[in-house]
C-alpha positions as CSV (number, residue, x, y, z in Angstrom):
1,X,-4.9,-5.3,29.5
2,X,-6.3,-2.5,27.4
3,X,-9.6,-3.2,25.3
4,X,-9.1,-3.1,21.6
5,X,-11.6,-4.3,18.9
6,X,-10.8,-5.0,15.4
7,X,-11.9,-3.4,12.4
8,X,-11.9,-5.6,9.2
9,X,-12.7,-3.8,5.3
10,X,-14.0,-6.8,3.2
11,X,-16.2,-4.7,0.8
12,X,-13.9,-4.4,-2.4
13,X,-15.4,-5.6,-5.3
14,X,-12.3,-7.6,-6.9
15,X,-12.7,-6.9,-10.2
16,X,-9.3,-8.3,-11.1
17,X,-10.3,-11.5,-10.1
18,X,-13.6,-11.6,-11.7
19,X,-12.4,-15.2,-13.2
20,X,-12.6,-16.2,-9.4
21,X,-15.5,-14.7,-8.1
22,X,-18.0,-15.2,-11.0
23,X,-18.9,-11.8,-9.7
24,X,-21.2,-14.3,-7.5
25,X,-18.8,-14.0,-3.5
26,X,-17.1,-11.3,-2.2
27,X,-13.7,-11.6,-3.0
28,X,-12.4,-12.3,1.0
29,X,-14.9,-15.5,0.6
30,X,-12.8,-17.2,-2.3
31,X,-11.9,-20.4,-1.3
32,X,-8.5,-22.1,0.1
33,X,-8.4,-26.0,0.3
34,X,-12.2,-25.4,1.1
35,X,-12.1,-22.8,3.3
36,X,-12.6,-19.1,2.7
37,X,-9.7,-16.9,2.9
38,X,-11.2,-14.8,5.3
39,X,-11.7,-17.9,7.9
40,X,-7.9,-18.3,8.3
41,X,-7.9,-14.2,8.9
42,X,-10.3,-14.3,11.6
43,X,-9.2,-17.4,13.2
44,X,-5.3,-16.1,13.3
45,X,-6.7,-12.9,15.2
46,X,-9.3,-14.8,17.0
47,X,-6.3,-15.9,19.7
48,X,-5.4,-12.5,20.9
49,X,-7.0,-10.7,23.6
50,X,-9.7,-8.7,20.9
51,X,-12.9,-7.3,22.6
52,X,-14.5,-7.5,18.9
53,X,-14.4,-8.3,15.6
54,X,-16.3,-5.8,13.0
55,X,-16.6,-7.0,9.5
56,X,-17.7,-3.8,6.6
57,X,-18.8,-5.8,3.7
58,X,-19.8,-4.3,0.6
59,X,-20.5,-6.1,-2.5
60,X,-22.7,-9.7,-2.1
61,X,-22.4,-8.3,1.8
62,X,-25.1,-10.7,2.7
63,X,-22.8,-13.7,2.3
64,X,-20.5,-12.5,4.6
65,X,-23.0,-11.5,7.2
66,X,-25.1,-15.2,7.1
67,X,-21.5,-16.8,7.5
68,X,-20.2,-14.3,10.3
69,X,-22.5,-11.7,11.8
70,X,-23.0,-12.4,15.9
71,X,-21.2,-15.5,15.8
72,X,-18.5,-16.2,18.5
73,X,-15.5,-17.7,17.8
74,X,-12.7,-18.3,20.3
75,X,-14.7,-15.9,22.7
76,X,-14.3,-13.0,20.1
77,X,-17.9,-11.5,19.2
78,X,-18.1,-11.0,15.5
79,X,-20.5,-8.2,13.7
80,X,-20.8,-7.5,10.4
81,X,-21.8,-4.4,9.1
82,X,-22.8,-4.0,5.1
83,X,-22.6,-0.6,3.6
84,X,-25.7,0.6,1.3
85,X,-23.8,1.8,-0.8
86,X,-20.2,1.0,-0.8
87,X,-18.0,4.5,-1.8
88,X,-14.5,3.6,-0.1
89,X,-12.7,2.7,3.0
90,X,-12.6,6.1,4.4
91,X,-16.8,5.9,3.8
92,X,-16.5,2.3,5.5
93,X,-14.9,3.9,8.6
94,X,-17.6,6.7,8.8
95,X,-20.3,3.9,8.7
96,X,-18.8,2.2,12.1
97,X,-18.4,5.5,14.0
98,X,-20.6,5.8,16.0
99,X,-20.7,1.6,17.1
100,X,-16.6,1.6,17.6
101,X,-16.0,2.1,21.4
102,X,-12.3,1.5,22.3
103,X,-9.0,1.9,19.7
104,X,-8.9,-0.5,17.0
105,X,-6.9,-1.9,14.9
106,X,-8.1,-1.8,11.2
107,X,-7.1,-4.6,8.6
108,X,-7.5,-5.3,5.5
109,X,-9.7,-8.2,4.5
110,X,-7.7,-9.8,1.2
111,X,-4.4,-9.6,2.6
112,X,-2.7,-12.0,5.1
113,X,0.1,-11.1,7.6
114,X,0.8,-13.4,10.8
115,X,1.7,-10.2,12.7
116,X,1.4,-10.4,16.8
117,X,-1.0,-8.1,17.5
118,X,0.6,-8.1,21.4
119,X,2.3,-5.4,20.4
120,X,-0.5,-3.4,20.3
121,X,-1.9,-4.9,23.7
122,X,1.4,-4.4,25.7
123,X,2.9,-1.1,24.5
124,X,1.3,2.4,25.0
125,X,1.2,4.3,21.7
126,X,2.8,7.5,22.3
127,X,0.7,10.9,23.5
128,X,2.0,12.4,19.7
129,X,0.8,9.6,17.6
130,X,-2.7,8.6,16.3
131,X,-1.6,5.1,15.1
132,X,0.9,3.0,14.5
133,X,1.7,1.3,10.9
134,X,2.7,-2.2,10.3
135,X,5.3,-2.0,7.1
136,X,6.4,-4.5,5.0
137,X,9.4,-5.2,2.0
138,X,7.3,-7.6,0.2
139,X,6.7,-5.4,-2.9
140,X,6.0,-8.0,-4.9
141,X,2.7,-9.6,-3.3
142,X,1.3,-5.9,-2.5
143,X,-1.4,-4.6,-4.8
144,X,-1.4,-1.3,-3.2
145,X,-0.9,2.2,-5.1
146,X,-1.5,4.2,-2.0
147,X,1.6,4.1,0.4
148,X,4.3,2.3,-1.0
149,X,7.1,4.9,-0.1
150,X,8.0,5.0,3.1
151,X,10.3,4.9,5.7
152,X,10.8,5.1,9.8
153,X,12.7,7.6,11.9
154,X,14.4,6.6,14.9
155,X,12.3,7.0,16.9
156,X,9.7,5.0,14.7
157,X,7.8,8.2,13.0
158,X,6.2,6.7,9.9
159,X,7.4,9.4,7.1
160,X,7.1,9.6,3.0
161,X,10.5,8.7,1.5
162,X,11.8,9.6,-2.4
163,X,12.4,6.0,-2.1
164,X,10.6,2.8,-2.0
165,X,11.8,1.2,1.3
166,X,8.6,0.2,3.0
167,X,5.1,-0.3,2.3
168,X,1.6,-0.5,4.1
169,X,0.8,-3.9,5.4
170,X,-2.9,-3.5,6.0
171,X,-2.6,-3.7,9.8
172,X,-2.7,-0.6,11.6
173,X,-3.3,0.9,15.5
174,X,-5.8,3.3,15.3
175,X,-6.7,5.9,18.8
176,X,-10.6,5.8,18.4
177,X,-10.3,9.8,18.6
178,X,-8.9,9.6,14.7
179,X,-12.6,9.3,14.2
180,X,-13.1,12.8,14.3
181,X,-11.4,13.1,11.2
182,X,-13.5,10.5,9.8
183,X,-16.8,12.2,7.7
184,X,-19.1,11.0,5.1
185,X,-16.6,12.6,2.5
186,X,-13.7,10.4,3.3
187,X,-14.1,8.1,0.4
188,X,-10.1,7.4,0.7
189,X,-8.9,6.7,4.2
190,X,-5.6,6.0,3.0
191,X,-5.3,8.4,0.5
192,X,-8.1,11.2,2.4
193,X,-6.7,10.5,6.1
194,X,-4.0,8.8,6.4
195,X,-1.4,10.0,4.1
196,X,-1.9,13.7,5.3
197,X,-1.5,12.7,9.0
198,X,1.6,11.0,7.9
199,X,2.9,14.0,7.0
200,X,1.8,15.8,10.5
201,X,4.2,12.7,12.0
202,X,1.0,11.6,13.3
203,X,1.3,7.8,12.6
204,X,3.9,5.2,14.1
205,X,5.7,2.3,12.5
206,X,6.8,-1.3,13.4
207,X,8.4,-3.4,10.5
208,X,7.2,-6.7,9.3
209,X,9.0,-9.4,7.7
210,X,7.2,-12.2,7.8
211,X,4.1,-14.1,5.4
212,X,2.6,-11.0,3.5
213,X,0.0,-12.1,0.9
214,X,-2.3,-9.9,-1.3
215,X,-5.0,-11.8,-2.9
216,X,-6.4,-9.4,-5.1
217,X,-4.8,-10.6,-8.6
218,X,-5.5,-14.1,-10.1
219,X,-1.5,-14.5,-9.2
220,X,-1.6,-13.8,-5.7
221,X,-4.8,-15.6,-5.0
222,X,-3.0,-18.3,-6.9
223,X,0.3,-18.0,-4.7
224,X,-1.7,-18.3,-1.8
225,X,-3.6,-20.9,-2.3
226,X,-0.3,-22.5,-1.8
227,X,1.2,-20.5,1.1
228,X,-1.8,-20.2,3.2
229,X,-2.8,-23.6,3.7
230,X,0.5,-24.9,4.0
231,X,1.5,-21.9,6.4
232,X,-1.6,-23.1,8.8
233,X,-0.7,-26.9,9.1
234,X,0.9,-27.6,11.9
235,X,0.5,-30.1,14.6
236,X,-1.7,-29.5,18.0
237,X,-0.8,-30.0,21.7
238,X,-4.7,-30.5,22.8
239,X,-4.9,-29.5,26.7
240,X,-7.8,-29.9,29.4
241,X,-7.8,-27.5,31.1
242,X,-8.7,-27.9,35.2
243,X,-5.9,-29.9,36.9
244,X,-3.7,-29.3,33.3
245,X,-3.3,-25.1,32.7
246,X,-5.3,-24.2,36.3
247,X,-5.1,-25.3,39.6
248,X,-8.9,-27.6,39.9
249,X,-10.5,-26.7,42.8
250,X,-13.8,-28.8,41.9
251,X,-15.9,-27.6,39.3
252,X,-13.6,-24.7,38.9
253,X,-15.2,-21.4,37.3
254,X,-14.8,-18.2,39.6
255,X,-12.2,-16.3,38.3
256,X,-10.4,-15.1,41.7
257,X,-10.4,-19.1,42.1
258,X,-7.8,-18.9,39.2
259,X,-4.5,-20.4,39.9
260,X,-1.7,-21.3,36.9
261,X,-0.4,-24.7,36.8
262,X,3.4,-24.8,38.0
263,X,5.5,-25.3,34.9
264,X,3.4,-24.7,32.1
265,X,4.0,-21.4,31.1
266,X,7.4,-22.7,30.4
267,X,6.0,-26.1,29.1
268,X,3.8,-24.2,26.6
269,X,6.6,-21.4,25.4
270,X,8.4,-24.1,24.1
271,X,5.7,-24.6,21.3
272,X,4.6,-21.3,21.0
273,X,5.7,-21.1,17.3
274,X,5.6,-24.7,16.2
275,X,2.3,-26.1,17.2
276,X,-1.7,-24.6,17.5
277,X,-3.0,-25.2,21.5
278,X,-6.3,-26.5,22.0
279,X,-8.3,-26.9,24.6
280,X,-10.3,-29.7,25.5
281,X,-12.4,-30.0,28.2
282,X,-15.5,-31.3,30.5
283,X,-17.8,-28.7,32.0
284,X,-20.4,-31.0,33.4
285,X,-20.6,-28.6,36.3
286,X,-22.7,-26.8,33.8
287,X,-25.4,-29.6,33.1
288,X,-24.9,-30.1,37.0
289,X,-26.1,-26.2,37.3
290,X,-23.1,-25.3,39.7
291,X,-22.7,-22.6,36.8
292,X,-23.9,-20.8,33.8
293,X,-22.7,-21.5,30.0
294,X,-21.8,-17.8,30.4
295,X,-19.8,-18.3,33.8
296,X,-18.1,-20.9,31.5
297,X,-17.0,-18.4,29.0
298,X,-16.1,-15.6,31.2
299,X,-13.3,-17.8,33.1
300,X,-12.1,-19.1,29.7
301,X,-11.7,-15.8,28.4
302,X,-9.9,-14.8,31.9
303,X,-7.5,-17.9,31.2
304,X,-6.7,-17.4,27.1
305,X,-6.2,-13.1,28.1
306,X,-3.7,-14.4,31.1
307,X,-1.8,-16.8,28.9
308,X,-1.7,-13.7,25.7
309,X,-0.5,-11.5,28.4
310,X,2.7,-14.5,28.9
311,X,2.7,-14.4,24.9
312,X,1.0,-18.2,24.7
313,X,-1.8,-17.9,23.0
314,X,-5.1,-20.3,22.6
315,X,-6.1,-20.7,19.1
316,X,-9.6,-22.6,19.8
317,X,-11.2,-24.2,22.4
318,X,-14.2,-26.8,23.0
319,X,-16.2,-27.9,25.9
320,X,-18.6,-30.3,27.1
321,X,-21.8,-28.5,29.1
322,X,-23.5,-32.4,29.5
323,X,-23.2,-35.1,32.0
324,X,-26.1,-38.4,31.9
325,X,-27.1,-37.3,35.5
326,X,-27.6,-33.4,34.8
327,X,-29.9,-31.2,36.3
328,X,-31.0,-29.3,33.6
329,X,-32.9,-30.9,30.6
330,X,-31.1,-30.2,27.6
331,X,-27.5,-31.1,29.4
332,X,-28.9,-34.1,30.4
333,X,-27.9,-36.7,28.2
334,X,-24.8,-39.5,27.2
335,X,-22.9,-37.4,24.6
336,X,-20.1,-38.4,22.2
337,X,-18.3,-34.9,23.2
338,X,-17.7,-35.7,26.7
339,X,-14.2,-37.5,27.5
340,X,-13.6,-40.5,27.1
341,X,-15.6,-39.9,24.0
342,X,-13.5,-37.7,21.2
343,X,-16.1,-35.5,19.7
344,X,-14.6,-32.1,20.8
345,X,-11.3,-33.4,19.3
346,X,-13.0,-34.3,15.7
347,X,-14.8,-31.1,15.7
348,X,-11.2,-29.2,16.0
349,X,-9.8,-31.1,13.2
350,X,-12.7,-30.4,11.0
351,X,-11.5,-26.5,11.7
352,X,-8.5,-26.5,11.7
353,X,-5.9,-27.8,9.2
354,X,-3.8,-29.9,11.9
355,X,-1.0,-32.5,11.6
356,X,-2.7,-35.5,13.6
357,X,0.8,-37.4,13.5
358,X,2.7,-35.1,15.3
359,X,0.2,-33.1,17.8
360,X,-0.3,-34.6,21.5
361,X,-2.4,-34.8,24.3
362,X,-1.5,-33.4,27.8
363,X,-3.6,-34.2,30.6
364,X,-4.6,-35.5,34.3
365,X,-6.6,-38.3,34.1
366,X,-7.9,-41.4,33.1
367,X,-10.8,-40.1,30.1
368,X,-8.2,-37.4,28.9
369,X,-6.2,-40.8,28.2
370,X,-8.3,-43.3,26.5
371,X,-9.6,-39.7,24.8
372,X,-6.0,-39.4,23.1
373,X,-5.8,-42.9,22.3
374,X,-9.2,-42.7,20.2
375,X,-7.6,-39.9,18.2
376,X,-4.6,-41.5,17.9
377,X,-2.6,-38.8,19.7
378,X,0.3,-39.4,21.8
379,X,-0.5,-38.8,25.2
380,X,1.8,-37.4,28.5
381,X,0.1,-36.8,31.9
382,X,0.7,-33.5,33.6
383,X,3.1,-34.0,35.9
384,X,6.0,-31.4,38.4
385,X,8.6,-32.7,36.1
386,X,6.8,-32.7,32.8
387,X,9.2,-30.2,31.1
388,X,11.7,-32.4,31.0
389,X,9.3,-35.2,29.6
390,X,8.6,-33.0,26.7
391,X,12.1,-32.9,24.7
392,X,10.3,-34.2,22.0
């Protein structure tokens, strides 16, 4: 699977929803049922394979950086860059040039679209193209001037139409060689850029049609106040992970040790679009010093990338590095993460915005048990024949 990072512009000033910002956060940081905006963006993307996450910040940049910059979530490094002196997104793009390694996608920060981004990861863009477009119909919650006629060929050229047919959803592929084009006089990069390479039949389209939500007006940020949190709550299937996804070899971290569970694949497919997966699991091989936090990480990375690859996708994870009879001195202690104990769970539903009544618990043993049970969360044990356990 190709290496892709992820380019996000959050440094508009939001003037039109000064009532909002107080002119005091920057307008990706305005809040939904307690949680900024830009928290359900990253965590959406967060559960594909990304490499990394760049954040351009502009105005009150510093907030965005002291919530954000070199944090890790879902194994997705995050970095935020803020611009001096903030002159467009073509300008934002010129400021990242030189850090970008790999293609990326670029996306806006106020705007909201539950696109799969596997698209991106499985197919090849075309020797002819330098990007490829996600378009929307949804007119009505687009703030956009720029872009907001067009159409695609069949054989998916992106072209200008008389017409309003499509518009710019604020995700698009970009080859890092479009960088080139990219100078410190690109103030525009839609209107500087992108439109003129759109009319070289230089750019791609897919079409959208799903949640599309521009809050850049006191009515949209209004509107999805409402959408967005009730678009993310959804019940969890929690999951350990050795014995439950993987075959567990003892203390299982190598990743040519890797083996998938029989069934699961088709166990977890099943959910793919109604419930978040979670994964919850003891690493007291760490505390033990079998491995290395980072061993840790590099094997779940391995198993989230194998399971995007089969379109499942892991939306968060937590694990428990201790164990009372540890080796090293800061593992070594009785925690209330490790299972039995329901820590890891609590700390997911702080996160996330999760329906407790109808999520559930899959595992192999004993403590994954009486863990469910203290989080009142129906339980099943993996099993050959689980499939046909879970009809629920």
């Amino acid at each position: 699977m190709k290496k892709i990072d992820v380019v996000i512009l959050a440094g508009g000033y939001g003037r039109r929803i000064e009532k909002f910002t107080q002119k005091k956060i920057p307008k990706p940081l305005l809040d939904i049922k307690k949680k900024p905006f830009l928290d359900y963006l990253i965590q959406n993307l967060s559960k594909f394979p990304i490499n990394n996450i760049y954040i351009i910040s502009g105005h009150k940049g510093d907030l965005i950086n002291r919530r954000y910059h070199k944090k890790k979530i879902n194994l997705v490094n995050i970095y935020c860059i803020k611009e001096k002196n903030p002159k467009g997104t073509g300008y934002a793009l010129f400021v990242v040039k030189k850090i970008i390694k790999n293609d990326f996608v670029l996306i806006n920060g106020d705007t909201f679209t539950d696109f799969n981004l596997n698209v991106f990861f499985k197919k090849k863009l075309k020797k002819n193209f330098l990007g490829q477009m996600v378009l929307t119909k949804n007119y009505k919650r687009s703030l956009t001037k720029d872009l907001t006629n067009l159409e695609i060929t069949k054989n998916s050229t992106v072209i200008l139409s008389k017409k309003k047919k499509y518009i710019n959803a604020g995700i698009i592929l970009l080859k890092k060689k479009i960088l080139f084009h990219i100078t410190s006089k690109s103030f525009s990069f839609e209107n500087d850029i992108l439109i003129n390479l759109i009319k070289k039949k230089k750019i791609s389209g897919i079409k959208y049609d799903k949640i599309f939500i521009d809050i850049g007006t006191p009515k949209n940020y209004l509107l999805a106040k409402k959408i967005v949190s009730k678009y993310f709550y959804r019940p969890a299937i929690f999951l350990d992970r050795d014995g439950v996804i993987n075959v567990d070899k003892g203390y299982t971290h190598k990743i040519k040790d890797f083996i998938i569970k029989k069934n699961v694949i088709k166990i977890l497919k099943k959910y793919q679009h109604t419930h978040y997966f979670f994964i919850v699991t003891n690493q007291s091989g760490i505390a033990r010093r079998f491995y290395k936090v980072e061993d840790f990480f590099k094997f779940q990375k391995h198993v989230k990338n194998y399971l995007s690859n089969n379109d499942i996708f892991i939306n968060d994870f937590e694990f428990c590095p201790h164990h009372p009879n540890g080796n090293i001195k800061k593992y070594k202690k009785k925690c209330k993460c490790r299972k039995p104990d329901n820590l890891m769970i609590i700390k997911l539903l702080k996160r996330w915005p999760i329906n407790i009544k109808k999520s559930f618990f899959i595992g192999n043993s004993l403590s994954d048990k009486i863990c469910a049970d203290r989080s009142n969360l129906k339980y099943f044990d993996y099993a050959v024949s689980l499939h046909k356990k879970l009809s629920i």
